[in-house]
N, C-alpha and C positions, 0 to 999 in steps of 0.2 A: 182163233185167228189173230186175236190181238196179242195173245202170247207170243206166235209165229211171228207177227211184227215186228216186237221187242225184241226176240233175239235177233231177228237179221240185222237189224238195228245194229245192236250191239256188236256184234259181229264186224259188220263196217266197219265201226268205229274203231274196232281193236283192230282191222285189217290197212286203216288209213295212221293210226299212230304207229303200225310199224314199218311201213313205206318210209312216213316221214322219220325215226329214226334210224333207219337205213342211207336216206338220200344225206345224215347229216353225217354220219360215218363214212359215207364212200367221199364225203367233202373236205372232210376232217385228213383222210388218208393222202386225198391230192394232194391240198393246202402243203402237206408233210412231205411230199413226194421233191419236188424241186429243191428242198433242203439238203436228200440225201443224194441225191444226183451231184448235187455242187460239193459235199462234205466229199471229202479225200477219202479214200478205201486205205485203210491201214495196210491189208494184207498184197495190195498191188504194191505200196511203197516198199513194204519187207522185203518182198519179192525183187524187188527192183535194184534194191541196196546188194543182195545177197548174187544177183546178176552182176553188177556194178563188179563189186567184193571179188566175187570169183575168174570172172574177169581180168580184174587187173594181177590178181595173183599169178593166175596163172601165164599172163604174158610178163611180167616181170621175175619171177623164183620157177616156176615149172619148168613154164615152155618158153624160157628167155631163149629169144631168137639166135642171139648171138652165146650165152657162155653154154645154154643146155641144148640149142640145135646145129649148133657150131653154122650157122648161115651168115652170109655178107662179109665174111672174114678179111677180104680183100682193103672195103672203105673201112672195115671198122681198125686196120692196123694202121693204113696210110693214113687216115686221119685224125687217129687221136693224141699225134705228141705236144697237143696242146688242148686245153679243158673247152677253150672256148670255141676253136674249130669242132671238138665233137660234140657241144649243144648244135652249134650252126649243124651240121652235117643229120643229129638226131631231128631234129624240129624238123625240118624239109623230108625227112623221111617219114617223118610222122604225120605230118600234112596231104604227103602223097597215099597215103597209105588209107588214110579214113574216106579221102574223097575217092579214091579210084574201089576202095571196097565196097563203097555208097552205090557209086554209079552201075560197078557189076553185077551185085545184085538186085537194082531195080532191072536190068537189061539181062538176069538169067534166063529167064523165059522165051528171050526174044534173039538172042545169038545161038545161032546156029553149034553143033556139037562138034562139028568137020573144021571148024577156022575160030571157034571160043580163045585157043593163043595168040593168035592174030589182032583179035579181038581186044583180047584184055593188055596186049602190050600197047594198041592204038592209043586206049584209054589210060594208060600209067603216063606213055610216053608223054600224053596230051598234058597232064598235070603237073609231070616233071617241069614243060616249059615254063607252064605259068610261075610255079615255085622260083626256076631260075631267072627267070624277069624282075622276080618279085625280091630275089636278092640281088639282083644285080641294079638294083635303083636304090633300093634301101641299105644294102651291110655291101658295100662293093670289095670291100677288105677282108670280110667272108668268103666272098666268091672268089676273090683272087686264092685266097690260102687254101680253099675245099679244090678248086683246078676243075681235072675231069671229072673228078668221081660226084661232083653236083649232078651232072648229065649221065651218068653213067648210074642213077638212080633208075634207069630206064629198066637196065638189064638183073638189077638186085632180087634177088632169088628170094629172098624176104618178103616182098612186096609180091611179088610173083606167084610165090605158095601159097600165100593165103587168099590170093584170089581164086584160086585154083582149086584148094580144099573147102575154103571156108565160106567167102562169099557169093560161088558160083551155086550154094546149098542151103543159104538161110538169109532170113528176111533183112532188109536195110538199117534196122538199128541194130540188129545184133552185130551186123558187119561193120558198122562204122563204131561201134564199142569195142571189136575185136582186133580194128588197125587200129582205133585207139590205145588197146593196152600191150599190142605188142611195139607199136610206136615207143612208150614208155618203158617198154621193155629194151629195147634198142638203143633209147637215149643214154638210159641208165647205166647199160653195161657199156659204152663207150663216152660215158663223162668218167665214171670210176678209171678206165685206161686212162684218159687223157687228163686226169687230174695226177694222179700216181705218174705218169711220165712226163710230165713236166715239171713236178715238183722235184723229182729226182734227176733226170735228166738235163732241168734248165735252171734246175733251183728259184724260181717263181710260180704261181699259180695266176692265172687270167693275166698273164706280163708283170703281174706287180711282184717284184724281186724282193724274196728273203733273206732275212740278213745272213744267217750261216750257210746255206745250199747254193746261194746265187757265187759267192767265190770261189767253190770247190764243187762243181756239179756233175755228177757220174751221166757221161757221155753216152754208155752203154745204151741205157733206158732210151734214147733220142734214135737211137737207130732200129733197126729191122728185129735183128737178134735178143734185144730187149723189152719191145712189142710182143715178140713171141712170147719171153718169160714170162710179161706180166697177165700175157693173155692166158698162159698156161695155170696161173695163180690164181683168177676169177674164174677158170673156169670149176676147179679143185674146191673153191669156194662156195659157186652156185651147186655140185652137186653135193655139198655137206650140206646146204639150206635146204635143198629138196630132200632128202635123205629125214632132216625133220620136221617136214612138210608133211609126210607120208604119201611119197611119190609112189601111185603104185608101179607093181614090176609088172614090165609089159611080155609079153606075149605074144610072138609074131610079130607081126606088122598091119594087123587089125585096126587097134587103134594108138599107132602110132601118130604123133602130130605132122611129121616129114612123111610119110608115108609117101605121099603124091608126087613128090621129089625127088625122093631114094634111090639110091641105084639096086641097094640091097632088096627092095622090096620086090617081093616074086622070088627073092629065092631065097627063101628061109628067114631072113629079116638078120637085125644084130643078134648075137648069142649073147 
């Protein structure tokens, strides 16, 4: 009996020292737990960059709205015979663009699939004003030189498509990272025109006059016809960049970016 004792004894003993180095390890684990909760996860930042990254690539060199999907062609010739009307005309694009991408797709769920154009022109329109408020207090000498086509961001097909492909389909930050980078996309290829035709055309760049081009300034580049050429020359441009991008060759109109847009799609796409 006393043996029988002893061990239960013992027993305990060895069953209450490992309780308590148990209770001191699940202590140990928490204590630690709040650290990595607060510590940054490397691989959501990589992720995030490489989102970022492809992103903006692709709305500036891929799917540049304007030299690789040929969209918006109208403001992008009327407004850029100067550099600093196509910042002003880019930024208010690019401003409408993130917030009205923001808005429709927190609200895809919730608009209706019979009136979503409706819909989504309600919400551009809505933003467009605020934009032209917002320049017409602060840059009034913007707004005079941008005219109609500030307001006529309503009806831009750029803004339009990608509500329509993009935001109407995927969650709120990706949509407001996606008018982000074709925003920049936008800006881009109409500050290159409007810097290129005004230095040739007016022989200045932002008004401030060059010594040699402002005496003798080719006239051509300031008009329609020269808009054309130059626009013909970024576009020739963008698609040698894409070319060593390794753009791939599409296929239909699967996955084409215009898809939604196209007049071509549904019948056989571009060859």
């Amino acid at each position: 009996m006393a043996k029988k004792t002893i061990s239960m004894r013992k027993d305990s003993q060895e069953d209450s020292v490992a309780v308590i180095e148990e209770a001191q390890v699940t202590q140990t684990e928490n204590e630690a737990a709040p650290a990595e909760k607060n510590a940054p996860a490397p691989e959501s930042k990589v992720k995030a960059a490489e989102t970022f990254g492809s992103a903006m690539k692709r709305g500036v060199i891929l799917e540049n709205p304007v030299l690789r999907l040929v969209l918006g062609t109208c403001p992008t010739l009327a407004t850029t015979t100067a550099a600093s009307n196509a910042i002003g005309m880019g930024i208010a694009a690019t401003l409408v663009l993130i917030c009205s991408n923001t808005v429709i797709s927190l609200l895809r769920n919730i608009i209706p699939d019979k009136v979503r154009i409706p819909a989504y022109i309600t919400i551009i329109a809505s933003f467009v004003s605020i934009v032209q408020m917002l320049v017409k207090a602060f840059a009034p000498a913007l707004d005079e030189s941008l005219g109609i086509y500030l307001p006529l961001i309503v009806v831009n097909c750029i803004i339009l498509g990608r509500a329509e492909m993009y935001a109407s389909k995927h969650a709120p930050a990706l949509s407001a990272l996606d008018g982000l980078a074709m925003g920049v996309g936008f800006t881009t290829a109409l500050l290159c025109m409007g810097t290129i035709r005004e230095i040739l055309g007016a022989g200045s760049i932002f008004g401030a006059k060059l010594p040699i081009l402002s005496s003798q300034p080719v006239l051509f580049f300031s008009l329609a016809p020269g808009g054309f050429f130059v626009f013909g020359l970024l576009i020739a441009a963008a698609n040698k960049l894409s070319k060593k991008n390794n753009l791939p060759v599409r296929n239909g109109c699967g996955d084409c970016p215009a898809a939604a847009t196209c007049s071509l799609s549904g019948k056989g796409g571009c060859k």
